[in-house]
C-alpha positions as CSV (number, residue, x, y, z in Angstrom):
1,X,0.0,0.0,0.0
2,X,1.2,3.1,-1.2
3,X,2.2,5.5,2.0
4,X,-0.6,8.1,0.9
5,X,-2.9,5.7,1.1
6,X,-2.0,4.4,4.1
7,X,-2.4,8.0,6.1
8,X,-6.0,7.9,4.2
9,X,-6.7,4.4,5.4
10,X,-5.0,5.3,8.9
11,X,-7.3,8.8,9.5
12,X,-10.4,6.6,8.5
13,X,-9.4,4.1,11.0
14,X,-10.1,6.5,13.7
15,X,-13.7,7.3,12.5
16,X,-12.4,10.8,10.3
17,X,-11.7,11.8,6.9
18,X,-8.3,12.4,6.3
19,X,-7.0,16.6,6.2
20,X,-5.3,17.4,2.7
21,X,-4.8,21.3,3.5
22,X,-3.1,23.1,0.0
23,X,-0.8,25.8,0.7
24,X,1.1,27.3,-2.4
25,X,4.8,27.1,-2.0
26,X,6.3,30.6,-1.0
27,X,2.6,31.9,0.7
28,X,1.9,33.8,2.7
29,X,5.4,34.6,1.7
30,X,8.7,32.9,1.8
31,X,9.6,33.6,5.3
32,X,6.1,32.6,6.8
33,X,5.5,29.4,4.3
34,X,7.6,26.9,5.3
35,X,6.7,27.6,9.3
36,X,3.1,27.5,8.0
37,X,3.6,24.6,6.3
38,X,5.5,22.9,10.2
39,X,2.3,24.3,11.5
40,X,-0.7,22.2,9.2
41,X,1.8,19.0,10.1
42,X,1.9,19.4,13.7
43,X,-1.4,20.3,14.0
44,X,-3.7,17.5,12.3
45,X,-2.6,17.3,8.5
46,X,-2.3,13.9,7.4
47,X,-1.0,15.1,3.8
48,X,-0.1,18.1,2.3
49,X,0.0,19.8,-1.2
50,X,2.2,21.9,-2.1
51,X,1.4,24.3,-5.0
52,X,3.8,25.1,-7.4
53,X,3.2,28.8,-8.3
54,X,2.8,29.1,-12.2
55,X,1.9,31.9,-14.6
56,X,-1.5,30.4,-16.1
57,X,-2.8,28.2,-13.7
58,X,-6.0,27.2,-15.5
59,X,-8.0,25.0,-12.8
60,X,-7.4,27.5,-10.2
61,X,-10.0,30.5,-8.6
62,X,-9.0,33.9,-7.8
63,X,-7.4,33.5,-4.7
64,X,-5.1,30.5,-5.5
65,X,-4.2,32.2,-8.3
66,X,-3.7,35.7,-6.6
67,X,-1.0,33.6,-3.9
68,X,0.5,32.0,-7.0
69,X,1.6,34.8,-9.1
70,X,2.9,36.8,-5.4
71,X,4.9,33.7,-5.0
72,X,6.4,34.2,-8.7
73,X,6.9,37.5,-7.9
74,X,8.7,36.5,-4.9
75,X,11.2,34.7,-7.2
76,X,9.8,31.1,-5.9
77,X,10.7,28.2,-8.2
78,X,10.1,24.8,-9.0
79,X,13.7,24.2,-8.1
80,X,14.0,26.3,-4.7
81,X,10.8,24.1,-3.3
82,X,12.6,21.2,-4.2
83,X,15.5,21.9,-2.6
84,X,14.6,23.3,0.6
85,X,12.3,20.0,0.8
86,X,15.4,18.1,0.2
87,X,16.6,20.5,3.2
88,X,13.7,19.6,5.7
89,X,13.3,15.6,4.8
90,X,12.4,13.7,7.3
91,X,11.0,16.7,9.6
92,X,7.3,16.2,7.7
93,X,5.0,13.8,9.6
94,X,2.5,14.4,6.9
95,X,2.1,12.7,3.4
96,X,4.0,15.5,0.8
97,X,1.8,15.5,-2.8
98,X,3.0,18.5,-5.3
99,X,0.3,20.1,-7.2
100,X,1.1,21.9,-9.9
101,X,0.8,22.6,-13.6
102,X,2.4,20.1,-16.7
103,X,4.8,22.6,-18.0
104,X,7.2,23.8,-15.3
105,X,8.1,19.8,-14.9
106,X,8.5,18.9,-18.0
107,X,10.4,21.6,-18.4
108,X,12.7,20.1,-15.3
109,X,12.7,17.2,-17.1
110,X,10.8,14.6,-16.1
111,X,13.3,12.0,-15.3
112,X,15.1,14.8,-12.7
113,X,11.8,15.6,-11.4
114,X,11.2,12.5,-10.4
115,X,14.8,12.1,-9.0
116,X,14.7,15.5,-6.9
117,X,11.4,15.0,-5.5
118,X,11.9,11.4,-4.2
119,X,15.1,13.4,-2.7
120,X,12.9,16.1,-1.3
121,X,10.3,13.2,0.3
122,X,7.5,14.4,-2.3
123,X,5.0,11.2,-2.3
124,X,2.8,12.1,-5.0
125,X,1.8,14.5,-8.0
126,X,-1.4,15.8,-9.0
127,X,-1.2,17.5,-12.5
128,X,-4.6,18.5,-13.2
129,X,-3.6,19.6,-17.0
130,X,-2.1,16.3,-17.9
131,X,-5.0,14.2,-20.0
132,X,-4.6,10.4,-18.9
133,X,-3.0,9.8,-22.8
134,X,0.1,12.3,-22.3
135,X,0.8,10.9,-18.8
136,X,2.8,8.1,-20.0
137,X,5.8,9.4,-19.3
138,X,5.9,11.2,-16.4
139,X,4.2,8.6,-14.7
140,X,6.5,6.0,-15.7
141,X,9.2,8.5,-14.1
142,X,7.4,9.1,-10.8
143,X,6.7,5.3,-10.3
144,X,10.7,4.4,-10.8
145,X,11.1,6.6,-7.5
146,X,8.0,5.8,-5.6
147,X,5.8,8.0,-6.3
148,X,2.3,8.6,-6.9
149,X,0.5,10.2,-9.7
150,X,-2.8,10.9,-8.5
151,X,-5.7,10.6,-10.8
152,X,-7.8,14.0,-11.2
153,X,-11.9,13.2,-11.7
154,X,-14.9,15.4,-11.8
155,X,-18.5,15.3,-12.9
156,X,-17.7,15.7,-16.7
157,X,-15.4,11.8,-16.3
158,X,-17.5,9.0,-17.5
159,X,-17.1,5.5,-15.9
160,X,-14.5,4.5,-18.7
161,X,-12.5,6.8,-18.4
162,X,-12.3,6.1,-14.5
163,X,-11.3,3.0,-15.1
164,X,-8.3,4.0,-16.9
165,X,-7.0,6.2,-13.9
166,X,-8.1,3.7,-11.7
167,X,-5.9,0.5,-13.9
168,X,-2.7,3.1,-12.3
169,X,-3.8,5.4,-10.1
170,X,-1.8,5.1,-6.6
171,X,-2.0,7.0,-3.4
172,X,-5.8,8.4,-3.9
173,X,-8.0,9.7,-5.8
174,X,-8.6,13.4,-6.0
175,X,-12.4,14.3,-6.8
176,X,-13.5,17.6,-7.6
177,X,-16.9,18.6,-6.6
178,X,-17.8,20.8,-9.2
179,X,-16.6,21.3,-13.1
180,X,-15.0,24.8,-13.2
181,X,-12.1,26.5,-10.7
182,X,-11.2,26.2,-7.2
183,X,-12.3,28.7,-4.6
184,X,-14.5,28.7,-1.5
185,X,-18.8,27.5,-1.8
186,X,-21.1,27.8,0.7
187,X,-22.5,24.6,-0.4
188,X,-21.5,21.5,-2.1
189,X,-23.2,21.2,-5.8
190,X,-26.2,18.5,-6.1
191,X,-24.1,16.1,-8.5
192,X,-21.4,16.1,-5.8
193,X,-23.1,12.6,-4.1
194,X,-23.5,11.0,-7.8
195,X,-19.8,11.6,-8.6
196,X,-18.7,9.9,-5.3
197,X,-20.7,7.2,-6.0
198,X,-19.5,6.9,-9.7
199,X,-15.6,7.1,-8.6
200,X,-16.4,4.8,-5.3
201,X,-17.3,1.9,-8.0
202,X,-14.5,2.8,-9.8
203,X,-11.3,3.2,-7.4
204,X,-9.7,0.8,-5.2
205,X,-8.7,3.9,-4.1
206,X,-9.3,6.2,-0.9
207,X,-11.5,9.4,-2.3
208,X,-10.7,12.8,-1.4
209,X,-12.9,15.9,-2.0
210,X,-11.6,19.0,-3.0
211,X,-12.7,22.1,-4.6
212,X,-14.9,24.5,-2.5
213,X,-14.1,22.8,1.0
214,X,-14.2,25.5,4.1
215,X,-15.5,23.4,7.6
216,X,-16.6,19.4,8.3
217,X,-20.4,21.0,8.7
218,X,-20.6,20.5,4.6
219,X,-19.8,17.0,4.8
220,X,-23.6,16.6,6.1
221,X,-25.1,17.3,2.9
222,X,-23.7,14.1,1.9
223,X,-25.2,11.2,2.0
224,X,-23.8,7.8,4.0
225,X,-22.8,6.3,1.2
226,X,-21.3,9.4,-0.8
227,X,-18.6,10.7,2.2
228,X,-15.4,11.1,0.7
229,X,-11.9,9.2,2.7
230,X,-10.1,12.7,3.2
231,X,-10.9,16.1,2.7
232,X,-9.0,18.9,0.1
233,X,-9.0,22.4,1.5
234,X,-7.2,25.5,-0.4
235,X,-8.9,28.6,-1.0
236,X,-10.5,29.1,2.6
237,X,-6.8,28.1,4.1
238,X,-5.4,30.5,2.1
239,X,-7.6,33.5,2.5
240,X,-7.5,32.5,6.5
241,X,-3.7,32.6,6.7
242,X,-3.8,36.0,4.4
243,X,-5.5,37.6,6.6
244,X,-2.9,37.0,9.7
245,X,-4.6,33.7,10.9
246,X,-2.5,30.8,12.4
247,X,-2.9,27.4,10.2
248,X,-3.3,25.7,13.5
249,X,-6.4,27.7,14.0
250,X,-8.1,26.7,10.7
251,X,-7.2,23.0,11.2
252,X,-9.2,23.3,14.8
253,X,-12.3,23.8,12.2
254,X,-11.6,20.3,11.5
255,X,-10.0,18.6,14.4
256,X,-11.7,20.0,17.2
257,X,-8.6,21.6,19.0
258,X,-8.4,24.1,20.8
259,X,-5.7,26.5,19.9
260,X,-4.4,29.9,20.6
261,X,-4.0,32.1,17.5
């Protein structure tokens, strides 16, 4: 079992979806991301994504975007996050996935992507402009080293083409509640249960939920049988710490801490 999985499988063990917070690398800025970043894994993370800041991020809202291109701006790279993970490995309880946007790593080269992130203790990639037929590669890449390419599924992916993520996905499956861009709802779109069912028959898999998540009391709208394995968590996390929030204080949303901000 792949170890993404296993934090999944490990979080559900003790009757909770497992906490994916997304933090863009070099955000709130470089000085307070990687502390935020210590923060999310002491505090109740069982994996985090990284975002890796890029110039057209097409699946992404108006804030993730706004914190991407101040972190370009800031002169953060695909290379610097590598490196200071590289820097800190071993000190991150939490799963490490990297989110982020098909050019910048095929620009790195696929094969010394792969190489530098196993370095870095990255355990997964999500690449959410890379169709299933142009994957070949990388993936073949990632899995010489260990890592996970995580399969990318919304409302719009029929049942076949499921199944072809599913034939190699590792790690989990990311589903996203709503066809469109990430950012903050105040409630989870109607198909949301279907497409959870749908990718339940589909993946061997753990689920996890992203796109529009902000506290656990949207997970009631969901039926029994359509509760995701872990939880995805970006735009609200952001727009919390941007506004001089602690990242412990957001995950007490979810874990029930109490914290001090």
């Amino acid at each position: 079992m792949h170890l993404l999985e296993q934090k999944i499988r490990a979080a559900n063990a003790e009757g909770r979806p497992a906490l994916i917070p997304f933090l863009t690398a070099g955000f709130p800025d470089r000085s307070a991301f990687w502390p935020a970043l210590m923060e999310l894994d002491e505090n109740g993370a069982d994996v985090i994504e990284i975002g890796v800041p890029f110039s057209d991020p097409v699946a992404d809202g108006p804030v993730v975007e706004a914190a991407s291109r101040r972190a370009l701006s800031d002169g953060v790279s695909l290379r610097g996050i590598l490196t200071a993970l590289r820097e800190r490995k071993g000190l991150i309880k939490a799963g490490v996935v990297l989110m982020g946007y098909v050019n910048p790593f095929l620009q790195y080269g696929y094969e010394n992507l792969a190489r530098d992130a196993a370095r870095g203790g990255v355990h997964g990639f999500i690449v959410p402009d890379l169709p299933h037929e142009e994957s070949g590669a990388l993936h073949a890449a990632l899995k010489k080293e260990g890592i996970a390419l995580i399969p990318l599924v919304g409302p719009n992916t029929s049942e076949e083409r499921m199944a072809l993520y599913a034939a190699e996905g590792e790690g989990y499956a990311y589903v996203v509640s709503v066809m469109g861009i990430t950012g903050e709802r105040r409630d989870l779109a109607p198909q949301v249960s279907e497409t959870l069912r749908r990718a339940r028959s589909a993946f061997g898999l753990p689920l996890a939920l992203g796109f529009g998540l902000r506290e656990p009391g949207q997970l009631k709208e969901l039926p029994a049988d359509a509760q995701p394995d872990a939880v995805v968590f970006g735009s609200a996390l952001l727009k919390h710490l941007d506004a001089g929030h602690s990242a412990a204080s957001f995950l007490a949303r979810w874990t029930g801490r109490k914290v001090e901000e």
